[in-house]
C-alpha positions in Angstrom: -10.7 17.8 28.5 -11.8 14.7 26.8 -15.8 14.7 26.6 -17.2 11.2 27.1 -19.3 10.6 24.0 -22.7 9.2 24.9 -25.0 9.8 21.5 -23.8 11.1 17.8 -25.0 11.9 14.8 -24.5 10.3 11.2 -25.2 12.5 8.5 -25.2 10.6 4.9 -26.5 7.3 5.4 -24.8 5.2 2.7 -22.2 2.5 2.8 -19.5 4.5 5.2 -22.0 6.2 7.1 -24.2 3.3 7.9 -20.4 1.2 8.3 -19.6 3.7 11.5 -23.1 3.7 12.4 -22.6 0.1 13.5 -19.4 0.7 15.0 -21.0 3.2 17.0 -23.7 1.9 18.1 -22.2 -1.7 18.9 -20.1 0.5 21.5 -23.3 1.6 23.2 -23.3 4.8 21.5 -26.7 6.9 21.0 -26.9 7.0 16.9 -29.5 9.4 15.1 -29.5 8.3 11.4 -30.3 11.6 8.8 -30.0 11.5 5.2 -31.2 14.6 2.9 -33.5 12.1 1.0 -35.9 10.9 1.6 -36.3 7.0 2.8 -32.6 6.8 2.8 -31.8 6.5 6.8 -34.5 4.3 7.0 -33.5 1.7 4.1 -29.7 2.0 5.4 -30.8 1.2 9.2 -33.0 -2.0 7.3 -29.8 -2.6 5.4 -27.9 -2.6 8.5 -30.1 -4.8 10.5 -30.5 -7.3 7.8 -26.5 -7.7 7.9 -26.3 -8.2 11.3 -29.1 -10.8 11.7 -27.2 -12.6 9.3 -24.1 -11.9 11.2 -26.0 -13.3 14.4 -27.3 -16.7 12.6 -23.5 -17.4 11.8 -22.7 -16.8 15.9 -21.0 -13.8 15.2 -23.4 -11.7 17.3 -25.5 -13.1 20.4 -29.1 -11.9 20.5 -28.7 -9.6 23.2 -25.8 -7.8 21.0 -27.7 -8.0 18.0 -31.0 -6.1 20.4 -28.7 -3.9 21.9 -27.2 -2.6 18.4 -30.6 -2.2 17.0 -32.0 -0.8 20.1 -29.4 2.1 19.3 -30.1 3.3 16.2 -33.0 6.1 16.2 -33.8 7.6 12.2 -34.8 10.8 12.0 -36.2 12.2 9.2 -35.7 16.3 10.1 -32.0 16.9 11.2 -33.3 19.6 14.0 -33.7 16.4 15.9 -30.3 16.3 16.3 -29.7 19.5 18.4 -29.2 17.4 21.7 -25.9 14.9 20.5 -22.4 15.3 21.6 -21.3 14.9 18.0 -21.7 14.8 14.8 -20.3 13.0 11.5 -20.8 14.1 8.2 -20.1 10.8 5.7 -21.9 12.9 2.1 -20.5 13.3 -1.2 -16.9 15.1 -1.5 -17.7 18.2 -2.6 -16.6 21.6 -0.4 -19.3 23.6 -1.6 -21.7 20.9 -0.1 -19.9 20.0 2.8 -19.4 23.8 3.9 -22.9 24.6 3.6 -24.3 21.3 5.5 -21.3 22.7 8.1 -23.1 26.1 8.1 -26.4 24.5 8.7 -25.3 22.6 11.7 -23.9 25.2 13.5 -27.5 26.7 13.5 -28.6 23.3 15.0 -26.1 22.5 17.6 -25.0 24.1 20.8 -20.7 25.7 20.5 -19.9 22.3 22.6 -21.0 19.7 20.1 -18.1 18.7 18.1 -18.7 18.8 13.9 -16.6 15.9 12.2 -15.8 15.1 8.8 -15.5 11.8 7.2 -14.0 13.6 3.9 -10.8 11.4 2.7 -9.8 14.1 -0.1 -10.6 17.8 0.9 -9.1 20.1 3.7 -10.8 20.5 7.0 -9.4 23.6 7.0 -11.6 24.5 3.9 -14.3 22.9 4.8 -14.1 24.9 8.4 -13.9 27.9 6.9 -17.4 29.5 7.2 -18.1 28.3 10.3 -18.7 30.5 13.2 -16.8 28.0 15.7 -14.4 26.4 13.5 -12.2 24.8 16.6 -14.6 22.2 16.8 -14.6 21.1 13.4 -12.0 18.2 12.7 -11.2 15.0 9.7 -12.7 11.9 11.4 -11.8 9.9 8.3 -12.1 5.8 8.5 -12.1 3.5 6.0 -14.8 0.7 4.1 -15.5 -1.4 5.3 -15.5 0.4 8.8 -16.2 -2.6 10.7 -13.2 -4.4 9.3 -10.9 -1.6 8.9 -9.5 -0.8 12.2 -8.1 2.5 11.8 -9.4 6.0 11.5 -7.5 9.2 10.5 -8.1 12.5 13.2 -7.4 15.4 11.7 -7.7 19.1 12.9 -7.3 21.8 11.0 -5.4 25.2 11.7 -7.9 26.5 14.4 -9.5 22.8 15.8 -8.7 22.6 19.8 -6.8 20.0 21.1 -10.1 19.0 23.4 -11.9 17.8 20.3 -8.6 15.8 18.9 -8.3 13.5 22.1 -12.3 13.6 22.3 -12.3 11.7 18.8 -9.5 9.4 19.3 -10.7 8.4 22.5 -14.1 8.0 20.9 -12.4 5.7 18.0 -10.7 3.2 21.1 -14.0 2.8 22.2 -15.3 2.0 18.8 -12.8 -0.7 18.6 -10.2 1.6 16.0 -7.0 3.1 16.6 -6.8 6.6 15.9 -3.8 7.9 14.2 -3.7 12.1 14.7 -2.8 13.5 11.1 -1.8 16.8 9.9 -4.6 18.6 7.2 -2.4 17.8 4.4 -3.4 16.0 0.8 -4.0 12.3 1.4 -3.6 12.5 4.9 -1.4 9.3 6.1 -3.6 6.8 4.5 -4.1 7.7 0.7 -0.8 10.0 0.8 0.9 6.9 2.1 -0.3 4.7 -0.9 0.6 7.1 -3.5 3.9 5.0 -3.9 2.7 1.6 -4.3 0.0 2.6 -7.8 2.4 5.1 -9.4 5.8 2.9 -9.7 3.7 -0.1 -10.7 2.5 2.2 -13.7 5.7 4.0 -14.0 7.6 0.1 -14.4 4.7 -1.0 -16.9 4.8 1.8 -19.3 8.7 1.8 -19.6 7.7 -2.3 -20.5 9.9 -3.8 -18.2 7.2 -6.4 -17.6 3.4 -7.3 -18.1 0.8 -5.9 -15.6 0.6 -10.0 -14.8 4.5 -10.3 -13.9 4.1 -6.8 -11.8 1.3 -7.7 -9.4 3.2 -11.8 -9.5 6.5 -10.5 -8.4 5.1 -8.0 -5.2 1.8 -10.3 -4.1 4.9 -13.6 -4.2 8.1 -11.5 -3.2 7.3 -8.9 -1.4 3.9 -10.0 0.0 1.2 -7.3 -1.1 -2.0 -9.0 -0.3 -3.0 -7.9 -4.0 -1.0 -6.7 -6.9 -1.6 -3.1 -7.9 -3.1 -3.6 -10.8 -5.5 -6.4 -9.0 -6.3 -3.3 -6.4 -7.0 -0.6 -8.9 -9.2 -2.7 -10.8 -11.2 -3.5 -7.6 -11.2 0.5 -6.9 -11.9 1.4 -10.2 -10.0 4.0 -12.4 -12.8 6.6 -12.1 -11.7 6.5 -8.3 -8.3 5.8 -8.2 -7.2 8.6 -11.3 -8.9 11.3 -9.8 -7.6 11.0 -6.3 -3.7 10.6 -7.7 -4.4 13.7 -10.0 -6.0 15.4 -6.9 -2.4 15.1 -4.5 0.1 15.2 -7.2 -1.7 18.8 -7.8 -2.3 20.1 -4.7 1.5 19.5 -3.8 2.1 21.0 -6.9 3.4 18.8 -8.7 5.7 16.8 -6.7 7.8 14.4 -8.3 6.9 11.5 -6.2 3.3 10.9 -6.9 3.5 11.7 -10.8 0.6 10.3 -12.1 1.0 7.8 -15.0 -0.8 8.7 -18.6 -2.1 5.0 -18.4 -4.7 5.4 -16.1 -6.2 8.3 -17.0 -6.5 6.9 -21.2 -8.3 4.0 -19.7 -10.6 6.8 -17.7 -11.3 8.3 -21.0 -12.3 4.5 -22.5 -14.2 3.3 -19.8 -11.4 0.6 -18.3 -12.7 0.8 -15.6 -11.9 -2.5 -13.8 -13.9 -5.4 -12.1 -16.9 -2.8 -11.7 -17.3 -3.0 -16.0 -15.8 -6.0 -16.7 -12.9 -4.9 -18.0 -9.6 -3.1 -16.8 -5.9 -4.4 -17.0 -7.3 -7.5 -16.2 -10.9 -9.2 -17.9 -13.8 -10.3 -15.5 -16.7 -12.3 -15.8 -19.2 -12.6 -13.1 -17.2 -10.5 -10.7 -13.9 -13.1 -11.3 -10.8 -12.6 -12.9 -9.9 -14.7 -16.0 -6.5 -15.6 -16.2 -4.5 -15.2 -19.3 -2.2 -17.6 -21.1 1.2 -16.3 -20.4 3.2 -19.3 -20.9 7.0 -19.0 -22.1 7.6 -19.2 -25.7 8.3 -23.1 -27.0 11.7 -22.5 -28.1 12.7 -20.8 -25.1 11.2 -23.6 -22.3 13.3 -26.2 -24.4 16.3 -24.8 -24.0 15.4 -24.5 -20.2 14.2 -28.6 -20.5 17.9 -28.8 -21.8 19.3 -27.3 -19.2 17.3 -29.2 -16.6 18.6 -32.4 -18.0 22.0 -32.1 -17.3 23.0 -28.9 -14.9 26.3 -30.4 -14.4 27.0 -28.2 -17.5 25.8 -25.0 -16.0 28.8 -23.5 -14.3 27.4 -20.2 -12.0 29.9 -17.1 -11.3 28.5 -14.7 -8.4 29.1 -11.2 -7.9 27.2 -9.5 -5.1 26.6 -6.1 -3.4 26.3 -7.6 0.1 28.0 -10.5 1.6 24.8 -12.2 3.0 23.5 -12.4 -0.3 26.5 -13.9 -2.0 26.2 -16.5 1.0 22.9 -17.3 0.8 23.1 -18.2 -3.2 25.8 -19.9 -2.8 24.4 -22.0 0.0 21.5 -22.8 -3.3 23.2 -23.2 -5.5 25.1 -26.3 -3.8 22.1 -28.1 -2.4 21.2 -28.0 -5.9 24.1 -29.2 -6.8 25.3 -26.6 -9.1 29.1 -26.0 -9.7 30.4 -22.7 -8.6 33.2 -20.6 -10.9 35.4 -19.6 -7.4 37.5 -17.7 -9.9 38.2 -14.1 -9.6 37.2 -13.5 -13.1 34.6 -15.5 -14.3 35.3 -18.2 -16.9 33.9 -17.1 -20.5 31.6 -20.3 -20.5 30.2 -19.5 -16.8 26.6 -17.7 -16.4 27.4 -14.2 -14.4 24.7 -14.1 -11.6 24.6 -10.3 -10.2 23.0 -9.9 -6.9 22.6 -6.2 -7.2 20.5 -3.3 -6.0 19.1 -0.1 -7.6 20.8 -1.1 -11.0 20.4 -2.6 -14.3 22.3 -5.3 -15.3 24.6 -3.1 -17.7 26.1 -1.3 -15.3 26.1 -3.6 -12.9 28.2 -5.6 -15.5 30.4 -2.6 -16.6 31.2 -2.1 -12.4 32.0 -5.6 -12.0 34.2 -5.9 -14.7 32.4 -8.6 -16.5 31.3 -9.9 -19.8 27.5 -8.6 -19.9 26.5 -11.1 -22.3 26.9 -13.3 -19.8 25.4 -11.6 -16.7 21.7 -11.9 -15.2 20.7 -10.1 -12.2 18.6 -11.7 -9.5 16.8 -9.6 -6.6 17.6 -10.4 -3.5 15.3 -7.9 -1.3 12.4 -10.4 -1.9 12.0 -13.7 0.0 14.0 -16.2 -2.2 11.9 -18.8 -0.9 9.1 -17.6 -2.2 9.5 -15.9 -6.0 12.8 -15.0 -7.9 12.8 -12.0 -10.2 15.8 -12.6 -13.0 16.7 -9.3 -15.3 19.3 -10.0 -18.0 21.2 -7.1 -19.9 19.8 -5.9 -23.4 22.7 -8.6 -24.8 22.8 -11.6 -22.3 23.0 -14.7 -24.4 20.1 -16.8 -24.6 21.5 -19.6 -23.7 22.5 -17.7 -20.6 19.3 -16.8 -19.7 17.8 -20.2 -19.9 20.3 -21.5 -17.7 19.6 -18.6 -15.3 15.7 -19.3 -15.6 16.3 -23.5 -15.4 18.4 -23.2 -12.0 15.6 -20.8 -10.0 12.2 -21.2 -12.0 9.8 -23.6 -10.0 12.9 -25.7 -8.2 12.1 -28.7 -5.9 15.1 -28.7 -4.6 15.6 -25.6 -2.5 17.4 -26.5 0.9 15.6 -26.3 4.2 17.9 -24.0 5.8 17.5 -21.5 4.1 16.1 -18.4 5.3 14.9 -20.2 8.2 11.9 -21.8 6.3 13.0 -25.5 7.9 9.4 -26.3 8.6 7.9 -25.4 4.6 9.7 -28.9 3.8 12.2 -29.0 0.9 9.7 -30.0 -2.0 8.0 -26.6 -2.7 7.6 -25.0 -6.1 9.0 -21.5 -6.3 8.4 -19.8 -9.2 10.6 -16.6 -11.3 9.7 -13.9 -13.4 11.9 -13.0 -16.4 11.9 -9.1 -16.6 13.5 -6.7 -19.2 16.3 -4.1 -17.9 15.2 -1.9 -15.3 17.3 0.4 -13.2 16.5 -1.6 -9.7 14.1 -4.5 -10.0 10.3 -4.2 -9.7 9.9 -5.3 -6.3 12.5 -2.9 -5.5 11.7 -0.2 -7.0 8.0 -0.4 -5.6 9.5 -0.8 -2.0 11.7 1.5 -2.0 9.5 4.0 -2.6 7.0 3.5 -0.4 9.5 3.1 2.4 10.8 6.4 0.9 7.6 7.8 1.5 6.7 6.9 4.6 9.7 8.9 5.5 9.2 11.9 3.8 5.6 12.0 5.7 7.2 11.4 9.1 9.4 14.1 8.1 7.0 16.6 7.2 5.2 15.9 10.8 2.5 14.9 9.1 2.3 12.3 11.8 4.6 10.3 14.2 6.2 7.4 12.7 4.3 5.0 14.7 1.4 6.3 13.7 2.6 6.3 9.6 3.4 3.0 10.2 0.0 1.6 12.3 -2.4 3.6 9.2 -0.5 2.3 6.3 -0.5 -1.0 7.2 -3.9 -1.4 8.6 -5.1 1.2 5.8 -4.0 -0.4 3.0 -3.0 -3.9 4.2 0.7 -3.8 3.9 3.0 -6.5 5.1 4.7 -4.3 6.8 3.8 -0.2 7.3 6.6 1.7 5.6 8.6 2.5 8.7 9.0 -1.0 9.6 9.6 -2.6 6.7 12.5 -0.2 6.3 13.8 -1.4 9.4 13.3 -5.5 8.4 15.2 -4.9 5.0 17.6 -2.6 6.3 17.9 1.3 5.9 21.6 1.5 4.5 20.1 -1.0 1.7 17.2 1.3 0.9 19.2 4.2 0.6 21.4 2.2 -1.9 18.3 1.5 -3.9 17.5 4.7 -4.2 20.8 6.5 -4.7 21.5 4.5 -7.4 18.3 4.9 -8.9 18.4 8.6 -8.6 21.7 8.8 -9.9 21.0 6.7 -13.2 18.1 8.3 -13.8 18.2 11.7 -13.1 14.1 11.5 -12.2 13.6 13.1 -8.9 11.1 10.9 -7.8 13.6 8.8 -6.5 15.4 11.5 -4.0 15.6 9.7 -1.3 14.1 11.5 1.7 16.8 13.3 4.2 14.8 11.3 7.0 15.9 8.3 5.7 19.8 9.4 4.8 20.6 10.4 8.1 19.1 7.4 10.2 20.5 4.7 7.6 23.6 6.2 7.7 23.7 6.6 11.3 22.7 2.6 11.5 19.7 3.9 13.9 16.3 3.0 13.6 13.6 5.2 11.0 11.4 5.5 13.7 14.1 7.2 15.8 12.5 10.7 16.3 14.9 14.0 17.0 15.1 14.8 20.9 13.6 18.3 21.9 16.2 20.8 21.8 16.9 22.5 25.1 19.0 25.5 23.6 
């Protein structure tokens, strides 16, 4: 049965506690605040209060809400007081030793019925349930900072939690205005397992130099629409969180492949990179905002691209491309820009080679084309063309090549309307391109690839159902799309291609694409498409 929660307890009063404190009590919830030092409850509940009268002067809160909230937050300064709630959340420092003895000490305190919840994001309910006398009603009740913007929480039980307390915390999460997403007690949970993707290939791209940290987080905030680049977002986590915690589930699923740390991170852990928080991490900060760096082209390259701007009815474009649409849709810009097209089977030896391609470098791309690579760029076509261009040339593309390929789809004015359906952005809009070196698969699709990949392998392991993979990844991290989704938008079969070919060049496992994801692209089904029960 679902227990209707009336009053709870928070125990660890800092930002996250205080941050469901206020979630709680804005629901009409009973909260008893308890910190193990001293003063603590009482400066968070001041804390707390200040926020929301400030909240209340902007009209975000009426006076009678802001009362009410107030009016339901009791600090106690001896946690025996809390003997009489329906449950209680633990939000103190990840440590099991800690955790497990504050567990201990609140089964002396509570009555069998009261369910114990942890807000850990890293450790195993399992463990941390492990001394207690009534484990079953121990279970993850993991949300995110800051809780009142973050609407999601992870509910996790571990191998002996009852099924009661499971709905009794999601239920309780609705009514704090969050959806619950049930998890299995694996590393990461959905959440931070979910992200390992998105870090790792951004550092795995940087330190095999196919581009600057700038052009990495550029390409996926503009293509693929991240709402911050992952170098931007582990500078505002810092390294001395971010390290540890890939360190922590690339270990305890020994050693998996997929979220290989990168040395990187953990050399700028050792000299104190640590991002925004210091001053300094990939990027440099001053008063809390980024500077930006020069990263202007080189002189000698931008004029031959002012050359080749001055007169394109020189430049004479060749296209070879994996899938029909995309071949359609470049040659659709290619003439309202007015740009002649080499219709030949082979391409002429004075045309530029543009490969739309997919889990390749240009090189073999070239060599499976049959083409001159000294010719040949690649553009990425997973990302929006509309909105950013990624161009790789092979290790012996001309130059002159290249500046015609950077002239004709770096910061146009020209693009047509009707293209991708963008016929109300107007025709005069800047879209800028990013010059990368080879790279089997580009870095927008090797980054989404993999976390689509993921997502997949998670709903695979049952970790969680894919609409709840999808629902915690995206509000979790702030996604465009959750992982399961966004496999769907761009098209399964065309993952898979990324990744096969990926795998297969490389030879690094990391890029195995899941068997969740083989057998519903090549089925043409949906990822979310779950297997029926089997009657037999």
């Amino acid at each position: 049965m679902i227990m209707t929660v009336k009053s709870l307890a928070i125990i660890g009063t800092g930002v996250m506690g205080m941050g469901i404190a206020q979630i709680a009590a804005q629901a009409g919830i009973q909260v008893l605040l308890f910190d193990a030092k001293a003063g603590a409850a009482a400066q968070g509940r001041q804390s707390l209060q200040t926020t929301l009268e400030k909240l209340a002067a902007k009209g975000k809160f009426t006076d009678e809400q802001l009362q009410s909230t107030l009016s339901n937050l009791t600090v106690i300064e001896e946690i025996a007081k809390i003997a009489e709630v329906d449950v209680v959340i633990e939000a103190i420092i990840e440590n099991l030793e800690i955790k497990q003895q504050l567990f201990k000490q609140l089964e002396s305190i509570v009555p069998a019925e009261t369910i114990l919840a942890t807000n850990t994001s890293s450790l195993a309910v399992t463990a941390i349930a492990s001394n207690c006398q009534h484990p079953e009603r121990v279970a993850g009740f993991h949300f995110f900072n800051p809780v009142p913007l973050m609407k999601i929480v992870e509910v996790i039980p571990g191998l002996s939690t009852k099924s009661s307390v499971v709905e009794t915390l999601t239920d309780l999460a609705k009514r704090m205005g969050h959806l619950g997403v049930v998890a299995k007690d694996t590393p990461g949970f959905i959440v931070n397992h979910g992200g390992r993707a998105y870090g790792t290939e951004a550092l795995k791209i940087l330190g095999e130099g196919i581009a600057s940290f700038e052009d990495i987080d550029r390409i996926l905030r503009e293509g693929a629409g991240f709402r911050m680049g992952p170098f931007e977002l582990l500078d505002l986590t810092g390294i001395d969180v971010s390290h540890p915690v890939m360190e922590s589930i690339y270990n305890q699923y020994y050693f998996e492949p997929r979220y290989r740390p990168h040395p990187l991170t953990r050399q700028m852990l050792i000299g104190k990179k640590l991002g925004r928080k210091v001053g300094e991490g990939f990027y440099h900060y001053k008063d809390g905002q980024k500077l930006t760096a020069n990263t202007s082209q080189q002189s000698s390259f931008e004029a031959s691209v002012s050359k080749v701007r001055s007169d394109v009815s020189n430049v004479t474009v060749w296209i070879g491309a994996d899938l029909a649409e995309d071949k359609k849709q470049l040659v659709d810009y290619l003439n309202a820009n007015s740009i002649n097209i080499d219709d030949s089977d082979k391409p002429n030896s004075d045309s530029l080679i543009l490969l739309a391609i997919y889990g390749e470098d240009t090189t073999n791309a070239a060599i499976r084309y049959q083409v001159n690579p000294q010719q040949a760029v690649a553009i990425d076509m997973l990302t929006d063309l509309f909105k950013h261009r990624t161009l790789m040339p092979s290790i012996v593309t001309q130059d002159n090549f290249v500046a015609q390929a950077y002239a004709l789809f770096a910061s146009s004015n020209k693009f047509a309307k009707s293209l991708n359906d963008h016929s109300d952005e107007g025709s005069n809009v800047a879209v800028d391109a990013t010059l990368i070196s080879e790279s089997t698969g580009f870095v927008a699709q090797r980054v989404v690839a993999m976390v689509i990949n993921l997502g997949c392998d998670i709903a695979m392991q049952g970790i969680a159902t894919p609409e709840d993979i999808d629902n915690a990844v995206k509000l979790g991290l702030g996604y465009p799309y959750g992982p399961i989704s966004w496999g769907d938008e761009l098209g399964a079969e065309r993952i898979l291609l990324i990744l096969e070919r990926i795998y297969g060049l490389t030879g690094d496992p990391r890029y195995r694409p899941s068997p969740w994801l083989q057998r519903r692209a090549k089925l043409g089904i949906s990822l979310f498409t779950q297997q029926s029960n089997c009657q037999c």
